[in-house]
Backbone as XML, in Angstrom:
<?xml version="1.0"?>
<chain id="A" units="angstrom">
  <residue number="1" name="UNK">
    <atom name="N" x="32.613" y="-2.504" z="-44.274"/>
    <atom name="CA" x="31.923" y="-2.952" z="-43.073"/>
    <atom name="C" x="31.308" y="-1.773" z="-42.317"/>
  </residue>
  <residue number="2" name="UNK">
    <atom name="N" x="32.236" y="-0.683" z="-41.911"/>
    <atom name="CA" x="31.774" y="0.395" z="-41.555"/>
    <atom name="C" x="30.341" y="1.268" z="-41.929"/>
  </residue>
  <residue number="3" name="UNK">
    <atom name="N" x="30.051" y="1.146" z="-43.433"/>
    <atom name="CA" x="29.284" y="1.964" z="-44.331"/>
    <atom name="C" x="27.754" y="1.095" z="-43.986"/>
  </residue>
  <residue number="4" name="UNK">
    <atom name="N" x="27.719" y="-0.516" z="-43.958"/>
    <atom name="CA" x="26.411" y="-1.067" z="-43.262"/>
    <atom name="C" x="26.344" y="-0.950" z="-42.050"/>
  </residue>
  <residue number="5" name="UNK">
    <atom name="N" x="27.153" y="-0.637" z="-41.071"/>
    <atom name="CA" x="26.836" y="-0.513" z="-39.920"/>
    <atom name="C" x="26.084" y="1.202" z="-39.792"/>
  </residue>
  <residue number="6" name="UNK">
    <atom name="N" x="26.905" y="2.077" z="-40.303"/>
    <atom name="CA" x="26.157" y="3.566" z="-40.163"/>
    <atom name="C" x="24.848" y="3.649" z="-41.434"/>
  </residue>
  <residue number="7" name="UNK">
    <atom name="N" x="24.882" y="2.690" z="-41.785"/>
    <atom name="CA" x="23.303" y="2.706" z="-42.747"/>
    <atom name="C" x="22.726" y="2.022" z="-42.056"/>
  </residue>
  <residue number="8" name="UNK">
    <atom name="N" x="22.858" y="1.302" z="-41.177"/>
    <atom name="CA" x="21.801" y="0.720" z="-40.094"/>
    <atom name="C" x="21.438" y="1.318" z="-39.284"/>
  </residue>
  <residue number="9" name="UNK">
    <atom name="N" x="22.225" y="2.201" z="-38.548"/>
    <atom name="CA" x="21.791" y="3.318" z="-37.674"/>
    <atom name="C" x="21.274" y="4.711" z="-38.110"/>
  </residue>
  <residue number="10" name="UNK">
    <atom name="N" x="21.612" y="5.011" z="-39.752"/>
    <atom name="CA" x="20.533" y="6.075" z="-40.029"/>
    <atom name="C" x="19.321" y="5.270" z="-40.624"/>
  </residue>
  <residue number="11" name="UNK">
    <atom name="N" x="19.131" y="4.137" z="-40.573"/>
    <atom name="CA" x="17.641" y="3.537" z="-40.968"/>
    <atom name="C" x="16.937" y="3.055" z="-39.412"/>
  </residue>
  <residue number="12" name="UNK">
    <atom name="N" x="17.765" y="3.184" z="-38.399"/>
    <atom name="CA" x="17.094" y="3.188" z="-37.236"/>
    <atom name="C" x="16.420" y="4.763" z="-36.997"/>
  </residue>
  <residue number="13" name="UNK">
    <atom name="N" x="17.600" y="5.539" z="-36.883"/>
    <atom name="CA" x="17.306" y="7.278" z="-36.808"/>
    <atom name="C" x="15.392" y="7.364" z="-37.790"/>
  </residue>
  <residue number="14" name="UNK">
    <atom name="N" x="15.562" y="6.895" z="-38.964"/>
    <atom name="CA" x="14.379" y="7.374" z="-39.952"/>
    <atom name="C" x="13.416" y="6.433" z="-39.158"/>
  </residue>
  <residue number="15" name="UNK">
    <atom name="N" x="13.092" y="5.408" z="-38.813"/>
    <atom name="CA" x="12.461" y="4.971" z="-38.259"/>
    <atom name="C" x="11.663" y="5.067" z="-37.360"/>
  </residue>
  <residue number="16" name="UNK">
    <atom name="N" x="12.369" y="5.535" z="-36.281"/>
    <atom name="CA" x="12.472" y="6.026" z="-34.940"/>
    <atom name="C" x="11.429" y="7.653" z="-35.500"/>
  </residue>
  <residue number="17" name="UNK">
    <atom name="N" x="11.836" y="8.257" z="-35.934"/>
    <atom name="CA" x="11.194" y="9.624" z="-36.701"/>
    <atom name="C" x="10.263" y="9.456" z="-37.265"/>
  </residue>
  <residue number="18" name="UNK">
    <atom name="N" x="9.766" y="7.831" z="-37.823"/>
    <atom name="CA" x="7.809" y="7.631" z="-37.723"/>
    <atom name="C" x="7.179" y="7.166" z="-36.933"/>
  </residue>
  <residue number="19" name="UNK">
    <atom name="N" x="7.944" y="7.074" z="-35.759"/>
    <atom name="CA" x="6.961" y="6.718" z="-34.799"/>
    <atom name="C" x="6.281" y="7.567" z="-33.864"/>
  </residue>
  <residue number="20" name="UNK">
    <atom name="N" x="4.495" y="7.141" z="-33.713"/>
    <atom name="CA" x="4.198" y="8.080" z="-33.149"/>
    <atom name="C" x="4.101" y="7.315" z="-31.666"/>
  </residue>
  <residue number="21" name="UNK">
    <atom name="N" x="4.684" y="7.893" z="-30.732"/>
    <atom name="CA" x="4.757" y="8.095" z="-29.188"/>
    <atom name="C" x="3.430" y="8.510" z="-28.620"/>
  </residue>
  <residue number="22" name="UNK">
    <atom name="N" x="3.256" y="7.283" z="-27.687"/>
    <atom name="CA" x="1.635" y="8.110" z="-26.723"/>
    <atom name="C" x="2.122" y="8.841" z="-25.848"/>
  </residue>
  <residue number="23" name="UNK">
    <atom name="N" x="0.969" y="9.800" z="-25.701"/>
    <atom name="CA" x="0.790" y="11.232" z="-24.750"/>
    <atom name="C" x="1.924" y="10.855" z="-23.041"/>
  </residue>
  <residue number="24" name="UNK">
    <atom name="N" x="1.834" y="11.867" z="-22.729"/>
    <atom name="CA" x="1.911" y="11.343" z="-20.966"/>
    <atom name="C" x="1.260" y="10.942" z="-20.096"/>
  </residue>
  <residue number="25" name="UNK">
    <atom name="N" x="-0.494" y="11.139" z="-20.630"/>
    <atom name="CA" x="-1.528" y="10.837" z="-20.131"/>
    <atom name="C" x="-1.457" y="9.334" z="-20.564"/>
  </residue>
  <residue number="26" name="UNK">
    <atom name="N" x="-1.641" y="8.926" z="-21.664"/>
    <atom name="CA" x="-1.711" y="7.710" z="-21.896"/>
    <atom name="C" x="-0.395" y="6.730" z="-21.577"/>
  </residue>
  <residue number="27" name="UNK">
    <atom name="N" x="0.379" y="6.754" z="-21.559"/>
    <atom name="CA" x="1.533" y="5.903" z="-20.876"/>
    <atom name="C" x="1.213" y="6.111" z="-19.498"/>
  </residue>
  <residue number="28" name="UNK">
    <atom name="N" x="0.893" y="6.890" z="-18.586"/>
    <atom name="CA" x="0.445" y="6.814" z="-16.862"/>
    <atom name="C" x="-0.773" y="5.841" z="-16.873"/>
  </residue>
  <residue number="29" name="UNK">
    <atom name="N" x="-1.640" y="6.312" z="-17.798"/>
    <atom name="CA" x="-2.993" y="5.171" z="-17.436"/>
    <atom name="C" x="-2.954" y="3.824" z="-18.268"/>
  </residue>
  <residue number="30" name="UNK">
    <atom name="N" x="-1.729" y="3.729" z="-19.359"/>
    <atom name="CA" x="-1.546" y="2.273" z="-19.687"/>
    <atom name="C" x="-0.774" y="1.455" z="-18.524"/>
  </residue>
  <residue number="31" name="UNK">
    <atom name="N" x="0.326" y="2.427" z="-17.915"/>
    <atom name="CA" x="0.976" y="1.690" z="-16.718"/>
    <atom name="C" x="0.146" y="1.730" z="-15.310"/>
  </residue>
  <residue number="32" name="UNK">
    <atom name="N" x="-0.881" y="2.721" z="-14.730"/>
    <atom name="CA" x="-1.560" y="2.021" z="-14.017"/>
    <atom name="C" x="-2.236" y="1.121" z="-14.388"/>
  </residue>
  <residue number="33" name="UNK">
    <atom name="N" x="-3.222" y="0.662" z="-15.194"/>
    <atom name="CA" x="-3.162" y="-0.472" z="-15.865"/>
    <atom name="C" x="-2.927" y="-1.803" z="-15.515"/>
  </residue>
  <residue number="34" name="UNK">
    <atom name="N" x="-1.021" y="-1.648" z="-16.022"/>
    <atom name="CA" x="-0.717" y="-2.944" z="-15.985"/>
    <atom name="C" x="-0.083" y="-3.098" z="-14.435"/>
  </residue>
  <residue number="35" name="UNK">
    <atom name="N" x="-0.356" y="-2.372" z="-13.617"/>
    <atom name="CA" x="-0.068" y="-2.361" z="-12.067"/>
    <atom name="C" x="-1.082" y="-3.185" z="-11.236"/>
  </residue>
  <residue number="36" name="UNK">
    <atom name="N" x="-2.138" y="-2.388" z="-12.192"/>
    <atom name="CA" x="-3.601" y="-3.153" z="-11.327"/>
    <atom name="C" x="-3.586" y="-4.475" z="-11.749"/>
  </residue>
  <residue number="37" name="UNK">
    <atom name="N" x="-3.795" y="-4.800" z="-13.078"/>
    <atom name="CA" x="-3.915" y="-6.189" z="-13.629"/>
    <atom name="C" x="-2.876" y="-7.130" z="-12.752"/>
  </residue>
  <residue number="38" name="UNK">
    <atom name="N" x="-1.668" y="-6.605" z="-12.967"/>
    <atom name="CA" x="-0.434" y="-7.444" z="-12.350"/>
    <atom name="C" x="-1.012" y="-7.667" z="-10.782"/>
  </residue>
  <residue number="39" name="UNK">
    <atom name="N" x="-1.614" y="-6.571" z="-10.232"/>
    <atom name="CA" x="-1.890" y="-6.920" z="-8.576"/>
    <atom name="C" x="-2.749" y="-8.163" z="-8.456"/>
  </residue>
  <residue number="40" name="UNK">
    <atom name="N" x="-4.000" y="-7.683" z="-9.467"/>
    <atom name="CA" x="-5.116" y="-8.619" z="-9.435"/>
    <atom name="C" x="-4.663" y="-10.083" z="-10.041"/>
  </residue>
  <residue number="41" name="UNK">
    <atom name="N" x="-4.178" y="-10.777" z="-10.582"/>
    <atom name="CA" x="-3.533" y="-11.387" z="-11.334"/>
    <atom name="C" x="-2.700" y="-12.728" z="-9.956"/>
  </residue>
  <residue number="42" name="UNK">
    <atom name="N" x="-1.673" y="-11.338" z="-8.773"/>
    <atom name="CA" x="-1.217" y="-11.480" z="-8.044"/>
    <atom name="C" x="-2.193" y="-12.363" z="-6.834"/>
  </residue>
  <residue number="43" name="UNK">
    <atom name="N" x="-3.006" y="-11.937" z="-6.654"/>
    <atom name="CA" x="-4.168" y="-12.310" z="-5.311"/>
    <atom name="C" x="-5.019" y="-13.332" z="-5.898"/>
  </residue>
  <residue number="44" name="UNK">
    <atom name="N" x="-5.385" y="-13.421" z="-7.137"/>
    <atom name="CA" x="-6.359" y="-14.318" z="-7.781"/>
    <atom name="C" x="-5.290" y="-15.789" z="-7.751"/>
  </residue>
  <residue number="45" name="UNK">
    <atom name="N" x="-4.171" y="-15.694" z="-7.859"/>
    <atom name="CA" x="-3.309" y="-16.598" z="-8.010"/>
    <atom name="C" x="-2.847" y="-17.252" z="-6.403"/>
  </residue>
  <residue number="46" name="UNK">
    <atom name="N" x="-2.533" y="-16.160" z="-5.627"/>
    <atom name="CA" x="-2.142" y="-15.901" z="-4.633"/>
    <atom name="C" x="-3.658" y="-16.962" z="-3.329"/>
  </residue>
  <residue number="47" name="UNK">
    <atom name="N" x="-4.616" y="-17.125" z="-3.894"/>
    <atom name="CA" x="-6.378" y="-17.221" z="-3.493"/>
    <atom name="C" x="-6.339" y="-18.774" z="-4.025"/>
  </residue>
  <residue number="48" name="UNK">
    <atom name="N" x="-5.850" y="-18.844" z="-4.930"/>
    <atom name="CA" x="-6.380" y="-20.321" z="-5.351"/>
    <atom name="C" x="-4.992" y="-20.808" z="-4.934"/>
  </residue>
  <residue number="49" name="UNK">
    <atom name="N" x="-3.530" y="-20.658" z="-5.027"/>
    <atom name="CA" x="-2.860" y="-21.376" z="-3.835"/>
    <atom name="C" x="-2.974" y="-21.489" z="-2.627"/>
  </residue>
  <residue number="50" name="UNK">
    <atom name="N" x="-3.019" y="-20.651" z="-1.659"/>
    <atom name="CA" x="-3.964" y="-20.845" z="-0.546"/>
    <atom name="C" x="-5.180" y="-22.001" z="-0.223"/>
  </residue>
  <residue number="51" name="UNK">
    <atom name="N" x="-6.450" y="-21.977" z="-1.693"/>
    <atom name="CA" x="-7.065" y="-22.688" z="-1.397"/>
    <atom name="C" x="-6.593" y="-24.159" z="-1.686"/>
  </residue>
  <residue number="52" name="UNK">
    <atom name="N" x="-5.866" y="-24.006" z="-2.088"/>
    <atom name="CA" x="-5.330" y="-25.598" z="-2.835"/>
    <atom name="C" x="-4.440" y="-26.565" z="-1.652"/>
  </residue>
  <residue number="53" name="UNK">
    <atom name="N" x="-3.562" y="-25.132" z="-0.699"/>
    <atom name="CA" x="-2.720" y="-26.014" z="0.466"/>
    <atom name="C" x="-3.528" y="-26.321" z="1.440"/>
  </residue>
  <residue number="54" name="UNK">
    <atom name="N" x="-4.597" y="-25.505" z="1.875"/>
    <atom name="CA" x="-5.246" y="-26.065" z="2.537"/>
    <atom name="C" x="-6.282" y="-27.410" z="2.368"/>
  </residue>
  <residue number="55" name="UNK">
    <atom name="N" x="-6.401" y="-27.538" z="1.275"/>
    <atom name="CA" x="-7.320" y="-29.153" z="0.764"/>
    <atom name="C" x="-6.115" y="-30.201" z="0.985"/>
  </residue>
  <residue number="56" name="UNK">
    <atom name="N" x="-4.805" y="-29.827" z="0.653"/>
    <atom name="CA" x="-4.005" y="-30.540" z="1.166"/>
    <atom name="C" x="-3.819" y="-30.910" z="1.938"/>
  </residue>
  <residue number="57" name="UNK">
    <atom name="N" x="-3.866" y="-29.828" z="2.759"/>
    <atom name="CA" x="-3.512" y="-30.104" z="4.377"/>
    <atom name="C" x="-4.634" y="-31.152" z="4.909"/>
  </residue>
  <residue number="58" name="UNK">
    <atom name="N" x="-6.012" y="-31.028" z="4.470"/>
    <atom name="CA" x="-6.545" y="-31.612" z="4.570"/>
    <atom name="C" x="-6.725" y="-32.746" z="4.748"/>
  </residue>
  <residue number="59" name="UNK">
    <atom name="N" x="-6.634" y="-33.600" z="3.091"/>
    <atom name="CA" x="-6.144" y="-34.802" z="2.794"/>
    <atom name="C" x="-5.347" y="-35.410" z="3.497"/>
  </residue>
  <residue number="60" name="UNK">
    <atom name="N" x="-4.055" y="-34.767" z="3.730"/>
    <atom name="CA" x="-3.305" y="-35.643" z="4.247"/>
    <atom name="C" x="-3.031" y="-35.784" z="5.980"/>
  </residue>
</chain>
């Protein structure tokens, strides 16, 4: 049992050792990114509930 468990973790280790990792530049401007999107995302959503309670309010 022992012997598949530490052959799973040196086939994670080899694994892990082909992967290529983005820069520091590119992980800062993939996560501003997904900061902005998430904001915009936030207000666009945030804009059409708003407009929606107020037609409500309306209606009723």
């Amino acid at each position: 049992m022992f012997t598949k468990i530490k052959k799973y973790f040196k086939e994670v280790i080899t694994e892990l050792k082909q992967t290529t990792w983005p820069s520091k530049d590119a992980t800062k401007n993939m996560t501003l990114l997904v900061i902005v999107v998430a904001i915009l995302l936030a207000l666009y959503l945030g804009g059409i509930d708003f407009f929606l309670q107020k037609i409500m309010e309306i209606l009723i």
